[in-house]
N, CA, C, O and CB atoms as a CASP TS submission, in Angstrom:
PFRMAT TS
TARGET T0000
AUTHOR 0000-0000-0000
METHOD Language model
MODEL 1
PARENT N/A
ATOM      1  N   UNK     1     -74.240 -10.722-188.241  1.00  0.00           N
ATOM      2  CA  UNK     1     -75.649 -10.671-187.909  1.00  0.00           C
ATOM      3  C   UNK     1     -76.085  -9.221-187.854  1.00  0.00           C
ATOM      4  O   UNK     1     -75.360  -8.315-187.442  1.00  0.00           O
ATOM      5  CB  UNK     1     -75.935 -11.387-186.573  1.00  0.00           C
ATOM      6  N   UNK     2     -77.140  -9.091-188.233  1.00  0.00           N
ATOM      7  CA  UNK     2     -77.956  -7.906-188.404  1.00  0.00           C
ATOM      8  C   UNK     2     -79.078  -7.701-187.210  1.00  0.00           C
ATOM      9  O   UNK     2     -79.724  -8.654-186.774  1.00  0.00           O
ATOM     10  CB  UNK     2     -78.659  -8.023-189.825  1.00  0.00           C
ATOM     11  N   UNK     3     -79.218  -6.495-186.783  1.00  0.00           N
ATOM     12  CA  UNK     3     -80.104  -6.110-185.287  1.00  0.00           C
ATOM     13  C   UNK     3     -80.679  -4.732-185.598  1.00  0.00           C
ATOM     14  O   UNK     3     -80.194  -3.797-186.234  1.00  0.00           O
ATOM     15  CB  UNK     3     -79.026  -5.974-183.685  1.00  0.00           C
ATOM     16  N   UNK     4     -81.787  -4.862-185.006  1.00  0.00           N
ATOM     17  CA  UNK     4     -82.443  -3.870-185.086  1.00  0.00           C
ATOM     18  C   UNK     4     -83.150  -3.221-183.507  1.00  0.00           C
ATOM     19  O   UNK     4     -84.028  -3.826-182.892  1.00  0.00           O
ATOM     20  CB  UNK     4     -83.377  -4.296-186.146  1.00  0.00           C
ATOM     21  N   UNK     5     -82.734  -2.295-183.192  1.00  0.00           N
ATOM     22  CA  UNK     5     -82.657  -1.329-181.985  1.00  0.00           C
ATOM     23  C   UNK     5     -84.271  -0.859-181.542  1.00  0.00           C
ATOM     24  O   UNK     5     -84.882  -0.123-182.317  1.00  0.00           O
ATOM     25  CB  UNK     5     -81.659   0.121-182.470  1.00  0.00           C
ATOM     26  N   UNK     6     -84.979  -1.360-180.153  1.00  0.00           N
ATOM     27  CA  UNK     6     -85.996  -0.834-180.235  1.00  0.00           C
ATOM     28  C   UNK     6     -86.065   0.713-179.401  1.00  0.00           C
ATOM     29  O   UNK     6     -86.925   1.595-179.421  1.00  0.00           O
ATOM     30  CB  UNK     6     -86.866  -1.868-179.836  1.00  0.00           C
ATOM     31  N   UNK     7     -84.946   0.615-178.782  1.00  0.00           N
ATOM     32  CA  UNK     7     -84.530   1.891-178.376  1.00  0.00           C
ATOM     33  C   UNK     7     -82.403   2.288-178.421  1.00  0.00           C
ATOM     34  O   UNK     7     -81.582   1.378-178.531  1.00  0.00           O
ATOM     35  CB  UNK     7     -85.316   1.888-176.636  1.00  0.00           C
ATOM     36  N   UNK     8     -82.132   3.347-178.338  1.00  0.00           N
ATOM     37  CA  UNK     8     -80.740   3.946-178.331  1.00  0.00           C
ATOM     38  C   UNK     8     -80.578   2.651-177.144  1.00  0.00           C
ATOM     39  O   UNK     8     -81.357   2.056-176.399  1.00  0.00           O
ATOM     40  CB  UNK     8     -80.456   5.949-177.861  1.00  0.00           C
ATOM     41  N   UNK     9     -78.827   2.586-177.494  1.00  0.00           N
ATOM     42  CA  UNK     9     -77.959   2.242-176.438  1.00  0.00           C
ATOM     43  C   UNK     9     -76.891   2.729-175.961  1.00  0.00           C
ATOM     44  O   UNK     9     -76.092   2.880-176.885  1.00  0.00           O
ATOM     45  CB  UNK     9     -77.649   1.367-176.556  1.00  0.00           C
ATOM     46  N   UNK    10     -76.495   3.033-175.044  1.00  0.00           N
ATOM     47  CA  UNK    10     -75.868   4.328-174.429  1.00  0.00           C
ATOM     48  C   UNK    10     -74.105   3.598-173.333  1.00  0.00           C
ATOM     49  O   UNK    10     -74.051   3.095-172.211  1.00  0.00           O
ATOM     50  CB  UNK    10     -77.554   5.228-173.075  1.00  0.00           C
ATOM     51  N   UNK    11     -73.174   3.842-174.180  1.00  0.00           N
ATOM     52  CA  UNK    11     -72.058   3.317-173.570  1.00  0.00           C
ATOM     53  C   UNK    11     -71.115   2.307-174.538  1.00  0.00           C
ATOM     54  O   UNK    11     -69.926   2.172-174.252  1.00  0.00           O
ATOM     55  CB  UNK    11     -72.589   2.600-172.331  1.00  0.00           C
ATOM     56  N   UNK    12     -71.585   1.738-175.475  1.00  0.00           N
ATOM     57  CA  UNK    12     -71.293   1.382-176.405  1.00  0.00           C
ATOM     58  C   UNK    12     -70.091   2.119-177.329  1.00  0.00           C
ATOM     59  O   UNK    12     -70.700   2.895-178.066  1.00  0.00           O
ATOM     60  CB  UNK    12     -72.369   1.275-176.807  1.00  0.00           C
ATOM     61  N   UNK    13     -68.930   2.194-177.553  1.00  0.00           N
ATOM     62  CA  UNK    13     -68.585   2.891-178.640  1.00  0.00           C
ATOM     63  C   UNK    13     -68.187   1.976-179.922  1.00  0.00           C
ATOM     64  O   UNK    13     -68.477   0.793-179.751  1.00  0.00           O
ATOM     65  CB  UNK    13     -67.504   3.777-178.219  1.00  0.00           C
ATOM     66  N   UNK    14     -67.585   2.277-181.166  1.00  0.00           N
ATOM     67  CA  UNK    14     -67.893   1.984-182.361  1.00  0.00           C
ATOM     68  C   UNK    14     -67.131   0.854-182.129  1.00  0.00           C
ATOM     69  O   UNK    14     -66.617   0.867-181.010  1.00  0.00           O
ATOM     70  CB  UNK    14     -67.654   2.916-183.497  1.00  0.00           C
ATOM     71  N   UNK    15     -66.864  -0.189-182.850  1.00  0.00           N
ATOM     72  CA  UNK    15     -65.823  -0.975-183.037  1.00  0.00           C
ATOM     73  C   UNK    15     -65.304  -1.723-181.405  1.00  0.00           C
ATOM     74  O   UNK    15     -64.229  -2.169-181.005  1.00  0.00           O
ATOM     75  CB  UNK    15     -64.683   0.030-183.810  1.00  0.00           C
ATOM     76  N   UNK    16     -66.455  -1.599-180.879  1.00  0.00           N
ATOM     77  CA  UNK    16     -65.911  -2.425-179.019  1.00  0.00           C
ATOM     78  C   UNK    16     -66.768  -3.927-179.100  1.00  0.00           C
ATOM     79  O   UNK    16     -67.894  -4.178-179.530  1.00  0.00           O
ATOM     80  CB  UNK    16     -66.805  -1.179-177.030  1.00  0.00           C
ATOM     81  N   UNK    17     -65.783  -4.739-178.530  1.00  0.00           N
ATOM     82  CA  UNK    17     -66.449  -6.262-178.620  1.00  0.00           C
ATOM     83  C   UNK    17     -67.669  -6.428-177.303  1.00  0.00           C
ATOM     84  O   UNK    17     -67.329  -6.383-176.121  1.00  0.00           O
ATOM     85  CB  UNK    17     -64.990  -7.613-178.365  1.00  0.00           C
ATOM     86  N   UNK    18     -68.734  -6.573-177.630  1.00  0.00           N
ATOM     87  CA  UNK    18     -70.194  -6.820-176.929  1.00  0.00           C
ATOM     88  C   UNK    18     -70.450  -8.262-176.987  1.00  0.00           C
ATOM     89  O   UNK    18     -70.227  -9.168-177.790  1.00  0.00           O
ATOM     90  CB  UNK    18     -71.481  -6.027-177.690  1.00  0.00           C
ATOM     91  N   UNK    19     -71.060  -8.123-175.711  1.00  0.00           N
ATOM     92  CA  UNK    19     -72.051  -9.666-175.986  1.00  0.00           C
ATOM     93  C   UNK    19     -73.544  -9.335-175.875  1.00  0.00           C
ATOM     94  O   UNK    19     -73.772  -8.506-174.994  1.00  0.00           O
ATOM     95  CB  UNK    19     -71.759 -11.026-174.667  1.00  0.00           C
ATOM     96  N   UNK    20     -74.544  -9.741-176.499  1.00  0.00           N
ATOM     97  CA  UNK    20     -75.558  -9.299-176.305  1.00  0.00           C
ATOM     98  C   UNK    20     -76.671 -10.555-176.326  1.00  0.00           C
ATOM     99  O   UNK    20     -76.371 -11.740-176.471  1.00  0.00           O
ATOM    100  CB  UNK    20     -75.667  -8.231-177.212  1.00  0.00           C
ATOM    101  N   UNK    21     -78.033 -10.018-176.148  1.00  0.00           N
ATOM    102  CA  UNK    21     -79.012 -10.728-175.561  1.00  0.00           C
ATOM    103  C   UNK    21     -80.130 -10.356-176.987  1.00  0.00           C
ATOM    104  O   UNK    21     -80.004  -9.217-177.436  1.00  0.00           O
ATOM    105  CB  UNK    21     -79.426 -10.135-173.783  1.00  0.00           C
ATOM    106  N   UNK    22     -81.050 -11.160-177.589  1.00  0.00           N
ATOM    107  CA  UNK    22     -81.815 -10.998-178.352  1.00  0.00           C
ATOM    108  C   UNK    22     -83.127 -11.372-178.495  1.00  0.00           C
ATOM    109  O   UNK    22     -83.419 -12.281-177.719  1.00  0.00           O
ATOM    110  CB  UNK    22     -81.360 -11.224-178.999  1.00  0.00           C
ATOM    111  N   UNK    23     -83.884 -11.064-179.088  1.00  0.00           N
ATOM    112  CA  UNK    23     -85.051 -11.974-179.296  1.00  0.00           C
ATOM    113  C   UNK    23     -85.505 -11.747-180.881  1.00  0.00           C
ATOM    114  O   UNK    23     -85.131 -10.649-181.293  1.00  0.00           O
ATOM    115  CB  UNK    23     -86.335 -11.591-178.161  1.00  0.00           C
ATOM    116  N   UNK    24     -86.188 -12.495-181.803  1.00  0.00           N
ATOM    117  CA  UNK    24     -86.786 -13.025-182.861  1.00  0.00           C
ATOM    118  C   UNK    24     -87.974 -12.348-182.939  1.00  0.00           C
ATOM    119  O   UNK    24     -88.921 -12.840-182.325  1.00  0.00           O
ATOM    120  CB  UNK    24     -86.926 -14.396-182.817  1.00  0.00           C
ATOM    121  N   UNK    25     -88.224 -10.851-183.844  1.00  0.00           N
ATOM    122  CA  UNK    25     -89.702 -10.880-183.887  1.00  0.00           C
ATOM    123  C   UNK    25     -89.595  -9.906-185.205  1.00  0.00           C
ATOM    124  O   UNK    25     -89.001  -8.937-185.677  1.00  0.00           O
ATOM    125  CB  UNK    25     -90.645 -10.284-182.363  1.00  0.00           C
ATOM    126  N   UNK    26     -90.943 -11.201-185.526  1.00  0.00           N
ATOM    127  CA  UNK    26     -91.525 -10.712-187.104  1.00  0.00           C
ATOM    128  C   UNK    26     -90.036 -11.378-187.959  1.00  0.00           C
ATOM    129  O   UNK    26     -90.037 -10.877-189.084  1.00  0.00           O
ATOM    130  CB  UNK    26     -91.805  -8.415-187.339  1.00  0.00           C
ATOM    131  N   UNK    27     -89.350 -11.904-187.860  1.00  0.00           N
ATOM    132  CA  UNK    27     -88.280 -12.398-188.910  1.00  0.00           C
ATOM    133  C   UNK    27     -87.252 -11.839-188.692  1.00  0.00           C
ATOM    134  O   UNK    27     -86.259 -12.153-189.348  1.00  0.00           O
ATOM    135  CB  UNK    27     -88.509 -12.217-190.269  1.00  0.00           C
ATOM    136  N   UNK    28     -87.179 -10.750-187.610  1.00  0.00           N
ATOM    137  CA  UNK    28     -85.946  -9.844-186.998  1.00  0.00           C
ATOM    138  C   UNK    28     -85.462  -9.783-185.875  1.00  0.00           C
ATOM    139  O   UNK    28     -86.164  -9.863-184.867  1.00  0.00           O
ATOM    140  CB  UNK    28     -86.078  -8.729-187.047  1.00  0.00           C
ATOM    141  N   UNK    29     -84.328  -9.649-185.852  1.00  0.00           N
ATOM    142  CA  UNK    29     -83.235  -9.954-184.862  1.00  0.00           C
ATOM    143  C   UNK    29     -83.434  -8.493-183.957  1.00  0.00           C
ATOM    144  O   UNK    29     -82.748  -7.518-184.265  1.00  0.00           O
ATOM    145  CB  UNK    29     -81.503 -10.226-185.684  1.00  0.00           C
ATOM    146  N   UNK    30     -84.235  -8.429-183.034  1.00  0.00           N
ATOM    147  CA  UNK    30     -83.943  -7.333-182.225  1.00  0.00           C
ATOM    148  C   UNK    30     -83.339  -7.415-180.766  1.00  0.00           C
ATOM    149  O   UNK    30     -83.414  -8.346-179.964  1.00  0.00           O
ATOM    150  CB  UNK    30     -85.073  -6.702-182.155  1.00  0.00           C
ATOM    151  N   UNK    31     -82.684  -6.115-180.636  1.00  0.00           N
ATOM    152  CA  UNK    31     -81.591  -6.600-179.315  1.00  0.00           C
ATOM    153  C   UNK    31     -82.426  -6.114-177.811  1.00  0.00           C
ATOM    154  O   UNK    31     -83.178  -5.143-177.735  1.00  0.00           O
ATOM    155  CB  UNK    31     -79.718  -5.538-179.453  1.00  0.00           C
ATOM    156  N   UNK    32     -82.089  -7.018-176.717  1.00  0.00           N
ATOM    157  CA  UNK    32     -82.743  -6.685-175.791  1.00  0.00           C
ATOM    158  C   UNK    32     -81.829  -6.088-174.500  1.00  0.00           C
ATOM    159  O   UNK    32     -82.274  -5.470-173.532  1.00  0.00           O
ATOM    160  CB  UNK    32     -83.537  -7.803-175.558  1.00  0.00           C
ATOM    161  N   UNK    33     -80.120  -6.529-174.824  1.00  0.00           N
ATOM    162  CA  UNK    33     -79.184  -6.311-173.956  1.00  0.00           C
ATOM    163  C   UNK    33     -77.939  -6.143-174.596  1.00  0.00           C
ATOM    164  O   UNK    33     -77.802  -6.768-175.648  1.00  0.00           O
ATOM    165  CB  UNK    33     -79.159  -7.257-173.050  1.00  0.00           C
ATOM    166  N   UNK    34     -76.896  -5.370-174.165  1.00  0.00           N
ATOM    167  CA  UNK    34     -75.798  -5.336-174.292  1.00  0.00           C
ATOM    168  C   UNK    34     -74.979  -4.839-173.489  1.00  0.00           C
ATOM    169  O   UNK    34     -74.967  -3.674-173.090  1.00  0.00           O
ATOM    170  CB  UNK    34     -75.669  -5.012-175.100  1.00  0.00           C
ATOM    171  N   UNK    35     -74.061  -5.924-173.138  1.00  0.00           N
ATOM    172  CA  UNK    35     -72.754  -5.745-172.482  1.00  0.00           C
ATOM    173  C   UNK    35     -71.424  -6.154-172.873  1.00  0.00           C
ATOM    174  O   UNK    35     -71.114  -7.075-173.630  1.00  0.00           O
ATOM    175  CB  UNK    35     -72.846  -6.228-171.446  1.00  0.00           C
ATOM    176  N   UNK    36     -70.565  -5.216-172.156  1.00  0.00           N
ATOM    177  CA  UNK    36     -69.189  -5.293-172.718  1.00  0.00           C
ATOM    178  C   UNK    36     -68.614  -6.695-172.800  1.00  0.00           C
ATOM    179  O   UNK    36     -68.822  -7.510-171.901  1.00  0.00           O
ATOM    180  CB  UNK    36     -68.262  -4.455-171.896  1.00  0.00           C
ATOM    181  N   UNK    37     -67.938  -6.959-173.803  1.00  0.00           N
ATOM    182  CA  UNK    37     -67.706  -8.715-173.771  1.00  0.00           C
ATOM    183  C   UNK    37     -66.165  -9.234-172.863  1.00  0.00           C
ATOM    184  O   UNK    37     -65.078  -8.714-173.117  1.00  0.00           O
ATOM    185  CB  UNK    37     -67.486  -9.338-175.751  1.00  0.00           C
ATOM    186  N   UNK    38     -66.337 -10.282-171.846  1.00  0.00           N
ATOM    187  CA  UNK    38     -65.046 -10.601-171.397  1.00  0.00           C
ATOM    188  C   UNK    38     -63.876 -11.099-171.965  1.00  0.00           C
ATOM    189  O   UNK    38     -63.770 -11.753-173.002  1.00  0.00           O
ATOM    190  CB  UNK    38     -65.181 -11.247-170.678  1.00  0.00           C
ATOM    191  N   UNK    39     -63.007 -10.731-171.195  1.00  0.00           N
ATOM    192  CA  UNK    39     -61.750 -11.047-172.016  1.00  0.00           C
ATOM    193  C   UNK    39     -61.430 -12.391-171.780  1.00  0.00           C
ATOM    194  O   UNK    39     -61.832 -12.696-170.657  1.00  0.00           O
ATOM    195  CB  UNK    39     -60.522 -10.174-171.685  1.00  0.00           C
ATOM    196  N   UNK    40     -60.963 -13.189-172.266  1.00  0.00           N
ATOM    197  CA  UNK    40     -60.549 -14.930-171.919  1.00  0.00           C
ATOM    198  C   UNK    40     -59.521 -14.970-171.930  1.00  0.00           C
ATOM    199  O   UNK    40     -59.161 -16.110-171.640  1.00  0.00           O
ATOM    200  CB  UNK    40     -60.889 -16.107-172.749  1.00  0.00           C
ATOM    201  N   UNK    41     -58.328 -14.011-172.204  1.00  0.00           N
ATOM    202  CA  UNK    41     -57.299 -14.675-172.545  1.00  0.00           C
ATOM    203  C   UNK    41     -56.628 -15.239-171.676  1.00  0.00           C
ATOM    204  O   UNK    41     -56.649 -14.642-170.600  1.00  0.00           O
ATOM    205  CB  UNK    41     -56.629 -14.092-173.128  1.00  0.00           C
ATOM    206  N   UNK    42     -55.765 -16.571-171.710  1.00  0.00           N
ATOM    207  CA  UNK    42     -55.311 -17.433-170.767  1.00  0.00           C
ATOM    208  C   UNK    42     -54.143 -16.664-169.938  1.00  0.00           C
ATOM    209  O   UNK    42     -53.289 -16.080-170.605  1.00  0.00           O
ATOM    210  CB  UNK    42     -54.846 -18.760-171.470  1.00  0.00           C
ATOM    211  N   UNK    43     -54.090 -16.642-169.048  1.00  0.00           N
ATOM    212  CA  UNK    43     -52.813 -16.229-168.662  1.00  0.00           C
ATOM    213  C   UNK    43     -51.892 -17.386-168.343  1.00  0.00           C
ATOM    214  O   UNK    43     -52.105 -18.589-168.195  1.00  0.00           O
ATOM    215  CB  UNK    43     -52.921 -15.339-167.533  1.00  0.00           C
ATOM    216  N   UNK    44     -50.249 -16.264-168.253  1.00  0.00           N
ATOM    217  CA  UNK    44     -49.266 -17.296-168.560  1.00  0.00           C
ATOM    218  C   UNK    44     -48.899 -17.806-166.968  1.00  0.00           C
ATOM    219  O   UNK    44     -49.430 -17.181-166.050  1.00  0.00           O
ATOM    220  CB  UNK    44     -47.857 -16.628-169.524  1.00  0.00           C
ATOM    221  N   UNK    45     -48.058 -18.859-166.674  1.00  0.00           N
ATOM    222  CA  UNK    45     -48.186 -19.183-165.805  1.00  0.00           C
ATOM    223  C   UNK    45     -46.323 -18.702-165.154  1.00  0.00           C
ATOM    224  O   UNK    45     -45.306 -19.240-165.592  1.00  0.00           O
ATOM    225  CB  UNK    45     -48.900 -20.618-165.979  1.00  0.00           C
ATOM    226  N   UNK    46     -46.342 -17.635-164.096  1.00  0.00           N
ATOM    227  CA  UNK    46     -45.238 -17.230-164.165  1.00  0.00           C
ATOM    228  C   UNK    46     -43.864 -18.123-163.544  1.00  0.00           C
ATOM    229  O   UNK    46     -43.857 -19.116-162.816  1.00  0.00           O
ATOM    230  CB  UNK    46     -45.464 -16.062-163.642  1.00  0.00           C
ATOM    231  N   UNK    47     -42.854 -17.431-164.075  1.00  0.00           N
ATOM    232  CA  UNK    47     -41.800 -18.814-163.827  1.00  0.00           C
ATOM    233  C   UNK    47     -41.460 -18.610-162.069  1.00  0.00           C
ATOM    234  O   UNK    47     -41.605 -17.652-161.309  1.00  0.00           O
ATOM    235  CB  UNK    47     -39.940 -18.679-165.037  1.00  0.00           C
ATOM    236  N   UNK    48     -41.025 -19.791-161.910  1.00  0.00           N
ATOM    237  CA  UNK    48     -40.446 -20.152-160.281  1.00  0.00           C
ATOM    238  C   UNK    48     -39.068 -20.132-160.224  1.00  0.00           C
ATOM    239  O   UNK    48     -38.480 -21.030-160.827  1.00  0.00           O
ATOM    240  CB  UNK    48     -40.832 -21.657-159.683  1.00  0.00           C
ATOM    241  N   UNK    49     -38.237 -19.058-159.456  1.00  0.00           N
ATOM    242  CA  UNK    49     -37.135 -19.215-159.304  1.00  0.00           C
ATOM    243  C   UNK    49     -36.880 -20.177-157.912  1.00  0.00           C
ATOM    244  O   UNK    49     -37.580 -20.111-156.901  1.00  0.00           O
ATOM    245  CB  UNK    49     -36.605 -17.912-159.375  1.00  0.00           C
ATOM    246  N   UNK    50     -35.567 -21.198-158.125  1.00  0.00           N
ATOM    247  CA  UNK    50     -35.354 -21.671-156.732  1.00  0.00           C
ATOM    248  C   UNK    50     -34.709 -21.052-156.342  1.00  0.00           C
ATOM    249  O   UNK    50     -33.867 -20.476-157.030  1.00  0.00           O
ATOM    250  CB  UNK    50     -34.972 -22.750-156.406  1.00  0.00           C
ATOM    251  N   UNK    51     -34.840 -20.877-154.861  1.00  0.00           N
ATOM    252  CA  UNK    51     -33.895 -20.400-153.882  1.00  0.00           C
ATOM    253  C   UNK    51     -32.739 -20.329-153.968  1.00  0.00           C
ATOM    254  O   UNK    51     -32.127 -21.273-154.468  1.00  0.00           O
ATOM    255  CB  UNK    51     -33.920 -20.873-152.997  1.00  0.00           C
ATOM    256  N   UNK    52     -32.098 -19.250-153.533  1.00  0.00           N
ATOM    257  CA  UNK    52     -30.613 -19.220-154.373  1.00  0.00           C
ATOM    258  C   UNK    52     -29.426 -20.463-152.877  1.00  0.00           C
ATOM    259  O   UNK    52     -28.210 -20.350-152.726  1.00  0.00           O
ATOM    260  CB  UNK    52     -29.829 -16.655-154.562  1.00  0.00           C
ATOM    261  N   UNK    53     -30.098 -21.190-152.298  1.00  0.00           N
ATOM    262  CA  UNK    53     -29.153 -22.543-151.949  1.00  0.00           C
ATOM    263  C   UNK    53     -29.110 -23.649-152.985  1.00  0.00           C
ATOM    264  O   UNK    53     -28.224 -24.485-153.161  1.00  0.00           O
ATOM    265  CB  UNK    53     -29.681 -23.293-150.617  1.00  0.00           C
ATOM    266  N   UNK    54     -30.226 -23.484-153.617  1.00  0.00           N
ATOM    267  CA  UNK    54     -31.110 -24.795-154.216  1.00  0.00           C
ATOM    268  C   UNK    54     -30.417 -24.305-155.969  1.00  0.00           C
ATOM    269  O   UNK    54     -30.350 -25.256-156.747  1.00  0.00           O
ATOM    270  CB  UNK    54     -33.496 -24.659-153.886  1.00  0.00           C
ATOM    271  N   UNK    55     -30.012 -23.118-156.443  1.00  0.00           N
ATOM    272  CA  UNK    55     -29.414 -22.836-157.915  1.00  0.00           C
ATOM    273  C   UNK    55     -28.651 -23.682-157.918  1.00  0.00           C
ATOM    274  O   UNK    55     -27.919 -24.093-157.018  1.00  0.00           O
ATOM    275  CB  UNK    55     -28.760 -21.565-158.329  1.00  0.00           C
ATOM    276  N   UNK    56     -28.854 -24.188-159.560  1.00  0.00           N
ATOM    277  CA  UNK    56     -27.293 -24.868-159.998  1.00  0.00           C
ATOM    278  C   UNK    56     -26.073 -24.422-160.302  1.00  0.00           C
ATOM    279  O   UNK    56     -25.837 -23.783-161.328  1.00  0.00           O
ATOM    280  CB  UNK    56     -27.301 -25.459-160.972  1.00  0.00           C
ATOM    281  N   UNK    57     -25.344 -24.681-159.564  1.00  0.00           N
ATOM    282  CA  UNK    57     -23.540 -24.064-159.995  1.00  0.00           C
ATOM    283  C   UNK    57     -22.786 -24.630-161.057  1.00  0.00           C
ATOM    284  O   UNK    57     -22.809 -25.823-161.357  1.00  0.00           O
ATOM    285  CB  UNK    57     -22.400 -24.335-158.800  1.00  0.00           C
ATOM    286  N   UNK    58     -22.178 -23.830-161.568  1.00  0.00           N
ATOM    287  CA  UNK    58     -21.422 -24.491-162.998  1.00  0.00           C
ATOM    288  C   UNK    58     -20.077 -24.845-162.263  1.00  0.00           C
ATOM    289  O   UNK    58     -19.686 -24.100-161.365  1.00  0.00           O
ATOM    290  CB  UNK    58     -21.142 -23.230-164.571  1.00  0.00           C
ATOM    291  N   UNK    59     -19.538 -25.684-162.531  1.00  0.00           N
ATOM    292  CA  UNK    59     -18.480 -26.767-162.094  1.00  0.00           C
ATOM    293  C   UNK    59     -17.508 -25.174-162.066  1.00  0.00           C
ATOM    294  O   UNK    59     -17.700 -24.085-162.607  1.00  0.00           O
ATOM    295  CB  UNK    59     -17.980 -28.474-163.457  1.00  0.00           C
ATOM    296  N   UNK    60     -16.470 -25.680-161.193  1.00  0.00           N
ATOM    297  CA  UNK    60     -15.546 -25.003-161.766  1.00  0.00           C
ATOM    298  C   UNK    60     -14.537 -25.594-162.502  1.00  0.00           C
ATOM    299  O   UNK    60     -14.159 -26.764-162.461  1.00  0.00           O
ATOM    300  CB  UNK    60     -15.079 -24.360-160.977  1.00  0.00           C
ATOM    301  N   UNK    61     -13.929 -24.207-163.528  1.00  0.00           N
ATOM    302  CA  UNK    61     -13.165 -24.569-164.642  1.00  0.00           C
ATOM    303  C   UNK    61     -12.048 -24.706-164.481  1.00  0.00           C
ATOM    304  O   UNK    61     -11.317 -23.786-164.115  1.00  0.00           O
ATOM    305  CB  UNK    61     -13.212 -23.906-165.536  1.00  0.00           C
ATOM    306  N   UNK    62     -11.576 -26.124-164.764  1.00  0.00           N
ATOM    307  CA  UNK    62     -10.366 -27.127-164.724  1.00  0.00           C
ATOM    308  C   UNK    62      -8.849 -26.268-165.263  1.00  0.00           C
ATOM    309  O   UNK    62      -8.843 -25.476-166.205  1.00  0.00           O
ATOM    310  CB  UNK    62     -10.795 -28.577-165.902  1.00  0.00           C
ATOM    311  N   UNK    63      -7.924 -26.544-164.638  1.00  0.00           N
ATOM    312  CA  UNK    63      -6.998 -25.386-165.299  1.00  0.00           C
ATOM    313  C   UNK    63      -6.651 -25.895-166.536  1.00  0.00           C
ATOM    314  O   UNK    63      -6.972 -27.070-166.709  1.00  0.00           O
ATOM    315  CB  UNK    63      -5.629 -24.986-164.497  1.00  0.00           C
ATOM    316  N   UNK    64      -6.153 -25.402-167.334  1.00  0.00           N
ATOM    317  CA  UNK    64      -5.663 -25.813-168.621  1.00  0.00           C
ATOM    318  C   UNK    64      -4.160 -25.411-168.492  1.00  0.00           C
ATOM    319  O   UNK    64      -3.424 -24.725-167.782  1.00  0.00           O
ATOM    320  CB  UNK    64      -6.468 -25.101-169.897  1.00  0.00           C
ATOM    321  N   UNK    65      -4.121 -26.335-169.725  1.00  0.00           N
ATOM    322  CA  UNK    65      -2.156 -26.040-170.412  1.00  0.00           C
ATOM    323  C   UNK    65      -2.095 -25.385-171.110  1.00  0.00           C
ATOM    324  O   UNK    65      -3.198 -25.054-171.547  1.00  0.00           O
ATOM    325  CB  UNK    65      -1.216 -27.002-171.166  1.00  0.00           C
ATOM    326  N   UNK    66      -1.203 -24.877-171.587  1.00  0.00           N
ATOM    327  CA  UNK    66      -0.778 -23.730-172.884  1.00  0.00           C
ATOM    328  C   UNK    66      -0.039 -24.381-173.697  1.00  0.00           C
ATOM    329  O   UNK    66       0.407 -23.829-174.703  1.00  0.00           O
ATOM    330  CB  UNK    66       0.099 -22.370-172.525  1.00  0.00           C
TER
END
């Protein structure tokens, strides 16, 4: 999309993701707001260690023959 500025915008740098606010006049997209755009990304959900009574123990190992 194409915009046309009725005044400078100040804080903006090149290549930064915005969300902005607009209005329609004369057949043109002019901007009325811009702000920095939020981030969504999901976060992960961190792991749960159990209590070290509650860990599972590996059997112990059976003697062997030779």
């Amino acid at each position: 999309m194409e915009f046309i500025l009725e005044k400078p915008f100040s804080g903006v740098a090149l290549g930064e993701s915005v969300k902005v606010s607009y209005l329609e006049k004369d057949g043109r997209n002019v901007l009325i707001r811009v702000a920095p755009a939020q981030k969504t990304a999901v976060k992960k959900a961190a792991k749960k260690e159990l209590p070290k009574e509650m860990k599972p123990v590996a059997p112990p190992a059976l003697p062997g023959t030779k």
